[in-house]
C-alpha positions in Angstrom: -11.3 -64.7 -7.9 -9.6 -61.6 -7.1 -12.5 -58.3 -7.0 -11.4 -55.4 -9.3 -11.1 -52.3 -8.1 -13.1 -49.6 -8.6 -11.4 -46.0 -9.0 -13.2 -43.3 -7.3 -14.0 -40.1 -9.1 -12.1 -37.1 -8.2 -13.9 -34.9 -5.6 -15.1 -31.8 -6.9 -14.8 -28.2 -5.1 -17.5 -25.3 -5.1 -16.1 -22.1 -3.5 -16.8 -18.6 -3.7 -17.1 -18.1 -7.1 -18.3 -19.4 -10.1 -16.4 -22.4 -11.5 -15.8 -24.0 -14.8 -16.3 -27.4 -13.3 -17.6 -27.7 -9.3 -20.0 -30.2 -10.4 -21.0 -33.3 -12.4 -22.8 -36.5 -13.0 -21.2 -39.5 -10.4 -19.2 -37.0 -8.7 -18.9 -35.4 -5.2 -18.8 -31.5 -4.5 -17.2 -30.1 -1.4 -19.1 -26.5 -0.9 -16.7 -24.2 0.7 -19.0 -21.0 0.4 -21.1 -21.1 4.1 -18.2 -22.0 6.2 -15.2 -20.1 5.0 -16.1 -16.5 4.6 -13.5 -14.7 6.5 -12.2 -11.6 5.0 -10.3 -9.4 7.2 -7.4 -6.3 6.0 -5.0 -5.9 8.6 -3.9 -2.1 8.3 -0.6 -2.1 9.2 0.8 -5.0 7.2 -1.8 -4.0 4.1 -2.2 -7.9 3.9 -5.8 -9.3 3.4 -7.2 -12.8 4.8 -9.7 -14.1 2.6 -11.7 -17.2 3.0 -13.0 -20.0 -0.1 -16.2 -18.5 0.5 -15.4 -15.1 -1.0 -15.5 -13.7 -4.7 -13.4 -11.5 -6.4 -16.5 -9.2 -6.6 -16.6 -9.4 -2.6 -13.4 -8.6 -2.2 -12.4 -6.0 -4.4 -15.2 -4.1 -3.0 -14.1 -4.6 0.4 -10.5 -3.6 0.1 -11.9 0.0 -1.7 -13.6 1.2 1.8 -10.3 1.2 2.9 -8.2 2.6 -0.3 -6.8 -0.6 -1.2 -7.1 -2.7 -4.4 -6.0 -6.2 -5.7 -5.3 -7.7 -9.2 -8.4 -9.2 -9.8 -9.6 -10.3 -13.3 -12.2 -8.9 -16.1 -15.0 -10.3 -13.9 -16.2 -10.2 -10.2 -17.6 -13.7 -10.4 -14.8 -15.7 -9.8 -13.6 -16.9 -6.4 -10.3 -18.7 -4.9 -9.7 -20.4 -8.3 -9.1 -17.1 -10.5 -6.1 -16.5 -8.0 -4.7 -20.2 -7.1 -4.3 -21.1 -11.2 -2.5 -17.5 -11.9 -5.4 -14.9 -12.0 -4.5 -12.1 -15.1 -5.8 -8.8 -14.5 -6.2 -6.1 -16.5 -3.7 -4.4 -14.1 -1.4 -7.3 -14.8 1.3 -5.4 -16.3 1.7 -2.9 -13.9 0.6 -5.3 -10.4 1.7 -8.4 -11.6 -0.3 -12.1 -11.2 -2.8 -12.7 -9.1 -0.5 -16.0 -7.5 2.3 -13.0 -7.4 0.2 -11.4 -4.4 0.1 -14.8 -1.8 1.7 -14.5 1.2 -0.1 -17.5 3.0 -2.0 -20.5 2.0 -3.9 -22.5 4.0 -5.8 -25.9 2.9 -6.0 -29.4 3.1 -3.8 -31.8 0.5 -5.4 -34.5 -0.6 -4.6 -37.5 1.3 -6.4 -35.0 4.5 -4.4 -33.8 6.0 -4.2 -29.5 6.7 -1.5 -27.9 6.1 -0.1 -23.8 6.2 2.3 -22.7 4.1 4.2 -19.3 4.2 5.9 -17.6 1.2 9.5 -18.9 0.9 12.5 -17.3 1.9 16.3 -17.2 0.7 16.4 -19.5 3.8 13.3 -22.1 3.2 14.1 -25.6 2.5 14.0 -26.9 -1.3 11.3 -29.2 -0.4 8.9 -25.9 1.0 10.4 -24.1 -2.3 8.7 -27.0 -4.8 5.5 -27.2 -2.1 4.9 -23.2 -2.8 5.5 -23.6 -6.6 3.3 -26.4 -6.8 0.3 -24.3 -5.2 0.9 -21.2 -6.7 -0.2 -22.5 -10.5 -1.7 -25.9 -9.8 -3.5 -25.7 -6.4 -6.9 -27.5 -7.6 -4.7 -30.9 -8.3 -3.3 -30.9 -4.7 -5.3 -29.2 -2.2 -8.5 -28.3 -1.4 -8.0 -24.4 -0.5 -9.4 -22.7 2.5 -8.0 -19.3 2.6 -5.2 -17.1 1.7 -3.2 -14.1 3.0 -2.5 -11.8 0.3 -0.5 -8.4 -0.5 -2.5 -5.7 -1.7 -2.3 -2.4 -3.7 -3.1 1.1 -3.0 -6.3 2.0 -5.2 -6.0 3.5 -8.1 -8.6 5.5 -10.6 -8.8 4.1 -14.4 -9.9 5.0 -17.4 -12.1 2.3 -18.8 -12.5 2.6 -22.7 -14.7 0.6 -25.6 -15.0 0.4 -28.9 -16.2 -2.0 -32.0 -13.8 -2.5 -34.8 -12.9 -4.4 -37.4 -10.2 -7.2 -37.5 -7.7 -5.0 -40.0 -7.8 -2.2 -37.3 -7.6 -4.8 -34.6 -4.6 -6.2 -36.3 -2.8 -2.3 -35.9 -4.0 -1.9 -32.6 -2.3 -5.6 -31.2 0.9 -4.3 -32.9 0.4 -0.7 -30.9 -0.8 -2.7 -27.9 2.6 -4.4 -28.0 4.7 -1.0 -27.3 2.3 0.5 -24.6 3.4 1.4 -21.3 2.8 -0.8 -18.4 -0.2 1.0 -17.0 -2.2 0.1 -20.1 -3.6 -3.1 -21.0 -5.8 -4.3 -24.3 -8.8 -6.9 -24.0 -10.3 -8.0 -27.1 -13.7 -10.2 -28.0 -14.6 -11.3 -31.5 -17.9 -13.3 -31.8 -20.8 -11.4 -34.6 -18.2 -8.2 -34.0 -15.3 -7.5 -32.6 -15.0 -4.9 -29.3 -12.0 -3.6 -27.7 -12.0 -3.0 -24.1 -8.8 -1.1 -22.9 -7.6 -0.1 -19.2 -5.3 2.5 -17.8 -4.2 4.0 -14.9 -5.5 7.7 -14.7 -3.1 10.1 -13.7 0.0 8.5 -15.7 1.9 10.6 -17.8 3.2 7.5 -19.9 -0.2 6.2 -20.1 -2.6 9.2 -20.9 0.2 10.2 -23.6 -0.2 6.9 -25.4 -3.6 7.4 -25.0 -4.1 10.7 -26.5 -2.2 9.7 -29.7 -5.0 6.6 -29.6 -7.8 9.0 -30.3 -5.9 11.0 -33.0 -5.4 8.1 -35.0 -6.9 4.9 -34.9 -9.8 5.8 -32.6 -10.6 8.9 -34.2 -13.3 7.0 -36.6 -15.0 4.5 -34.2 -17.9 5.4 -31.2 -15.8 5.4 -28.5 -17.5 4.5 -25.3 -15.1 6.3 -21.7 -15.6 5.5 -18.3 -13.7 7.0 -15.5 -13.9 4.7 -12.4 -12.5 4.9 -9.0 -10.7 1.4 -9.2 -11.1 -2.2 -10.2 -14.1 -2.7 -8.2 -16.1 -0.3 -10.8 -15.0 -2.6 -13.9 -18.0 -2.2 -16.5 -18.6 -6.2 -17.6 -16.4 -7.3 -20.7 -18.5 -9.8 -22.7 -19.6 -10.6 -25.8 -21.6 -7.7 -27.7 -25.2 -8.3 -27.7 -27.4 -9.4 -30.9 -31.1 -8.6 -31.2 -30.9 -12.8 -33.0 -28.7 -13.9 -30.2 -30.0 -17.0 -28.6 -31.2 -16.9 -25.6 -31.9 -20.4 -24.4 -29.8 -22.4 -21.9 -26.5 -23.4 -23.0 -23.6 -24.6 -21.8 -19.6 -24.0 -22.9 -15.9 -24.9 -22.7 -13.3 -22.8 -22.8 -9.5 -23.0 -23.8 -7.0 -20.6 -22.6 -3.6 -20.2 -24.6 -0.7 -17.9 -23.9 1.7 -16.0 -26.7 4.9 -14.2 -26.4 4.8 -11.0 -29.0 2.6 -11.9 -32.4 4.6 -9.6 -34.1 4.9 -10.2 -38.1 2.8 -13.5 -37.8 -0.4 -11.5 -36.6 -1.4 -10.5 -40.0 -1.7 -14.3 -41.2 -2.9 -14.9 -37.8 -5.9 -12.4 -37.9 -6.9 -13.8 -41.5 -6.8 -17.1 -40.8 -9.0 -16.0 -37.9 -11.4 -14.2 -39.6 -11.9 -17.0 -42.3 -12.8 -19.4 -38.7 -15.4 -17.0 -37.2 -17.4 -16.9 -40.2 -17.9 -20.8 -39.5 -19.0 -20.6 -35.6 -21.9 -23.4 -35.3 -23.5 -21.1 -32.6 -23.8 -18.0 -32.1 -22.2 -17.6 -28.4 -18.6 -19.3 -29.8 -16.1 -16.6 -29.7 -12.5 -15.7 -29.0 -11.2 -13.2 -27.3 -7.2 -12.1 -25.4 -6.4 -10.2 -22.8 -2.6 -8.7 -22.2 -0.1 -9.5 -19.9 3.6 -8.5 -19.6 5.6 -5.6 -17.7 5.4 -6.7 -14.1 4.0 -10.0 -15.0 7.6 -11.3 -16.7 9.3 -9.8 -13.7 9.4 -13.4 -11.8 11.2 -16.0 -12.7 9.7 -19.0 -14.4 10.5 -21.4 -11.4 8.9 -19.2 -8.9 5.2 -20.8 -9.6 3.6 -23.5 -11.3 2.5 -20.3 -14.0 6.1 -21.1 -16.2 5.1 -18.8 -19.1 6.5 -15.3 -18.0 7.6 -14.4 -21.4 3.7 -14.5 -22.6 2.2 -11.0 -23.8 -1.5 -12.3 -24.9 -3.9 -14.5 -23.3 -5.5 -15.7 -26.4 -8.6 -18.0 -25.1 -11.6 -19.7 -27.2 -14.9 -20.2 -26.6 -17.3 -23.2 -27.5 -20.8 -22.7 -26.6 -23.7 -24.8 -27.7 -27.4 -25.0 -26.5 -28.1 -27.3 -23.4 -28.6 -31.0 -24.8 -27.9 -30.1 -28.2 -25.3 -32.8 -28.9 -25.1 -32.0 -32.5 -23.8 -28.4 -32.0 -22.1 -29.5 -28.8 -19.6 -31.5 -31.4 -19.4 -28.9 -33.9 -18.5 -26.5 -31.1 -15.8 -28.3 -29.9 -14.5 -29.3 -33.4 -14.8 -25.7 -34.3 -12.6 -24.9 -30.5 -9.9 -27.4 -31.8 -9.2 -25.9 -35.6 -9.1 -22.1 -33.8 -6.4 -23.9 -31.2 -4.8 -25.6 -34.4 -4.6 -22.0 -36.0 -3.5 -20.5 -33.0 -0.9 -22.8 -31.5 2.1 -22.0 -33.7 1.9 -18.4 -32.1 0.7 -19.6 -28.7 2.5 -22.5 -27.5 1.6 -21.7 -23.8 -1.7 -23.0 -22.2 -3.1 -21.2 -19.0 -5.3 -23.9 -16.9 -8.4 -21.5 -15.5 -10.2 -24.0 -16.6 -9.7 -28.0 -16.3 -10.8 -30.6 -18.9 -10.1 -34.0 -17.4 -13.3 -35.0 -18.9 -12.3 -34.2 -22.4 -10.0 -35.9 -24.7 -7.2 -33.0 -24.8 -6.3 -32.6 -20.6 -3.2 -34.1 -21.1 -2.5 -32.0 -24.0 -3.2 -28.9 -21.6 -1.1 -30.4 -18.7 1.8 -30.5 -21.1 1.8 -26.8 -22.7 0.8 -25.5 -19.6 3.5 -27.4 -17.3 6.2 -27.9 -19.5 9.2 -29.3 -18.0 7.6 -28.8 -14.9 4.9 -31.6 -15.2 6.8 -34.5 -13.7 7.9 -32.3 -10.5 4.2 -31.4 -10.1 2.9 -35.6 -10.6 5.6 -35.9 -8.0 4.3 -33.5 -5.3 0.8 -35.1 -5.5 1.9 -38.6 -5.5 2.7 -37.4 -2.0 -0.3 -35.2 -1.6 -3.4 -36.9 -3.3 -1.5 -40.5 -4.0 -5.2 -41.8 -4.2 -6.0 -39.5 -7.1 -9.1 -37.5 -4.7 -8.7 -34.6 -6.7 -8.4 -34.0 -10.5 -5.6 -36.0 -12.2 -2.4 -34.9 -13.5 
């Protein structure tokens, strides 16, 4: 009688940062954080070497002793995986991607053996071509990462501005978002309000004109909160506004992460549609919120990374929180998550995988708006990487 096999569970990784998923029941966790912590700028060259065992936080801060500055997201928290799956910034438009900056990536594929591979050429070989595209997008379902060499940017000082609003002057302010120069950007979070959380570069013309029409018109009537900081290091946290009857018990979350080309016309059904869905959050700490990309961001051609959405302007992403063994409000989170996706996806088409959900019943719906045509070139470069599945499947 012939034994069946067992199929091992895909190996978990825990670097520098936090992680949506670096652990779970029946699963093992590779801990990169004691072991890889090199972090070194070389002056000349401006390129930076950082280990797994490094945050964003750790290295932003770093880089600003020495003037120098880097795309990182809206929090410091992250580590290796805000860069490897496309890492948006709020200096996005004007920087680029996160993946844009890699120069070097060093790791081990999943079938163990290491590997180091540079930025292609006009020379390189198609096969090193599809390796780098594969990595820059989709890392986490080849490799296990170990470090990077990246470009970086001279620092620069922003101005940092917040406000509350509600969603009919959040639907004007997308639409004027839309038109801004490249050294601004627009974050937005709904959950009991809704707060606006812009960025731009001091020092622009473009910028502080756009700016300065802002306050005359549709900021003139809110509390607005400005911060002048030296760089992206300073970033004041962007989360959701605090209630005095917010929860405060343990609870856990999943997050979805969509991407939009321009909403255009269809925001004004979109924002209503919206507003009718927060009403009905089954907890509290359920939200959505969208950060900006575009300008230097659609610059690269699709083919160039596993991140094929360059057309995308918002980062749309929902948020289903419930508290911790609470399976009740666990299902109405995510049932609530699905109809905001539903309303969403006719404008947002795109998915952006920061976060991986092999353990939920829509992964391969992910892999499919997030890959597109892609897909099958990615499930062929790890049926020669990982052909025994160690790391999440595609």
């Amino acid at each position: 009688m012939r034994s069946a096999q067992i199929k091992p569970k895909p190996l978990l990784v825990c670097s520098g940062g936090t992680s949506s998923r670096c652990a779970a029941d029946g699963h093992w966790t590779l801990d990169l954080r004691e072991s890889y912590r090199q972090l070194h700028l070389d002056i000349s060259s401006s390129h930076v070497t950082l280990g797994a065992g490094h945050s964003m936080k750790t290295l932003l801060s770093e880089l600003a002793r020495y003037r120098r500055s880097f795309p990182g997201g809206l929090s410091g928290l992250p580590g290796l995986g805000y860069i490897l799956t496309g890492g948006i910034s709020p200096l996005s438009r004007s920087q680029g991607l996160a993946i844009d900056q890699i120069i070097e990536i060093k790791g081990v594929w999943g079938n163990g053996e290491s590997f180091i591979q540079s930025k292609p050429v006009a020379s390189s070989s198609l096969k090193d071509q599809l390796t780098w595209r594969g990595l820059c997008g989709a890392a986490p379902f080849l490799a296990v990462i170990t470090g990077l060499k990246l470009a970086t940017q001279p620092l620069k000082p922003l101005r940092i501005w917040q406000f509350n609003l509600h969603y009919e002057q959040l639907l004007d302010l997308i639409h004027q978002a839309e038109i801004w120069p490249q050294s601004m950007s627009l974050q937005w979070i709904w959950g009991n309000e809704i707060k606006a959380y812009g960025v731009s570069i001091l020092n622009d013309n473009d910028g502080a004109e756009t700016f300065k029409q802002l306050q005359k018109t549709l900021l003139c009537n809110n509390i607005i909160k400005i911060d002048d900081v030296a760089g992206l290091h300073e970033l004041p946290p962007f989360m959701l506004p605090t209630c005095s009857k917010a929860p405060t018990d343990r609870f856990h979350s999943e997050v979805v992460g969509l991407l939009s080309p321009t909403w255009g016309n269809s925001c004004d059904q979109l924002m209503k549609s919206l507003a009718d869905l927060m009403a009905k959050r089954p907890d509290p700490r359920c939200c959505v919120a969208a950060q900006q990309l575009g300008g230097a961001t659609r610059q690269i051609s699709k083919d160039a990374s596993s991140f094929i959405h360059r057309q995308a302007i918002w980062k749309p992403w929902i948020t289903a929180a419930w508290p911790a063994g609470d399976t009740h409000i666990k299902q109405q989170s995510l049932n609530w998550l699905e109809q905001v996706w539903a309303t969403l996806e006719p404008c947002c088409d795109g998915v952006h995988l920061a976060q991986m959900h092999p353990h939920l019943p829509w992964h391969q719906r992910e892999l499919k708006a997030a890959f597109g045509e892609w897909l099958p070139g990615l499930q062929e470069l790890k049926a020669c990487h990982d052909p025994y599945g160690t790391l999440p499947p595609l």
